[in-house]
N, C-alpha and C positions, 0 to 999 in steps of 0.2 A: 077300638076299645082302649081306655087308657090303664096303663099299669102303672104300678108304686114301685121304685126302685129305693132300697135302701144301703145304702152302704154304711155298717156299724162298727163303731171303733177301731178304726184306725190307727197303729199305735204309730207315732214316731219319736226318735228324739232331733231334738230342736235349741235352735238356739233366739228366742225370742223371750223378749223381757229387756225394761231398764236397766236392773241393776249389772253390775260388774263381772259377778258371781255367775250369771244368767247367761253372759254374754260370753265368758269362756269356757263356761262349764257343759251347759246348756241342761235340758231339763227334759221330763217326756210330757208329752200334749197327747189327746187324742181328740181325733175328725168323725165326726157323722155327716153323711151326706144323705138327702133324700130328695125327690122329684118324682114327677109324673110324665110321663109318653106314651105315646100313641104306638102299641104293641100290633095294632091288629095284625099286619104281616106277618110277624114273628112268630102269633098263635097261629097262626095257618102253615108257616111254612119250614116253622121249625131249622132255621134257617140262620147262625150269626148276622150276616150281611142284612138281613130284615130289621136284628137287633138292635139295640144299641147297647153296644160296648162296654159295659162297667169295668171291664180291665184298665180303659182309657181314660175313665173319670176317678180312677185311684192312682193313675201315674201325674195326671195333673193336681192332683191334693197335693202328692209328694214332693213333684216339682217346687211348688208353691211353697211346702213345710219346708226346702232345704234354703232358702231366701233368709236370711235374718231379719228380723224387725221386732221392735222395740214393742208393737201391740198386737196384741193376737186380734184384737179389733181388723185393723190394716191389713194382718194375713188370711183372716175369713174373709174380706172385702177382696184380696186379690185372687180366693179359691174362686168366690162366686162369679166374679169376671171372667177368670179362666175357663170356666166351664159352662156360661152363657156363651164365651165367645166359637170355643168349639163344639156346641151344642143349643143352639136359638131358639128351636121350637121346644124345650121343655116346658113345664109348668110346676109353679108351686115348690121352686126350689130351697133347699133348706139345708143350710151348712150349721155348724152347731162343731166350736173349735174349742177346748177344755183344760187346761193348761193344771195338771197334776202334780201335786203338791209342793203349790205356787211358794215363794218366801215371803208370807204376809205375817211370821211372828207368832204365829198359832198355828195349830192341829186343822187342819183344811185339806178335804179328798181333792179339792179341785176348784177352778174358778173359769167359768163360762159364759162361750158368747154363741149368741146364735143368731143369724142372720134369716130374715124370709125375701126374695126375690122373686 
């Protein structure tokens, strides 16, 4: 049976962005992760080691967010690899990285990228 894992808002601070500002200052982003797996074990047996781990796929976001890079494009791209590479069989993976109130010269909650994998 496959289940829906979501992992929602993730806060970090980050140092990603062009500018100068961005790069010493650094700024807050937040991560959504979401995917599908293959649960049936787990509903039966109640059991971590049946599971999969979502402590694991928020130490790898983190890892990922402490990286600097110039595009939150690049750092969703290196979350989704990280987490395909230590996790192969999901499906319908979905990172979604949001970068809070970005310096684009106006009033803006936030500016987002979201990857499907």
């Amino acid at each position: 049976m496959l289940a829906r894992i979501e992992l929602e808002q993730m806060e970090f601070h980050a140092f990603h962005g062009v500018y100068p500002e961005e790069k010493a200052h650094g700024g807050k982003f937040s991560v959504d992760v979401s995917f599908d797996y293959d649960a049936s074990n787990a509903i039966e047996s109640d059991a971590l080691q049946d599971a999969l781990d979502y402590s694991i796929v928020f130490d790898l976001v983190k890892s990922e967010m402490a990286i600097p890079s110039d595009l939150i494009e690049h750092v969703a791209g290196r979350i989704v690899r990280s987490i395909r590479t230590r996790f192969p069989s999901l499906s319908n993976l979905n990172v979604r990285l949001c970068k809070l109130n970005p310096p684009v010269g106006g009033n803006l909650k936030g500016i987002c990228v979201e990857l499907k994998a």
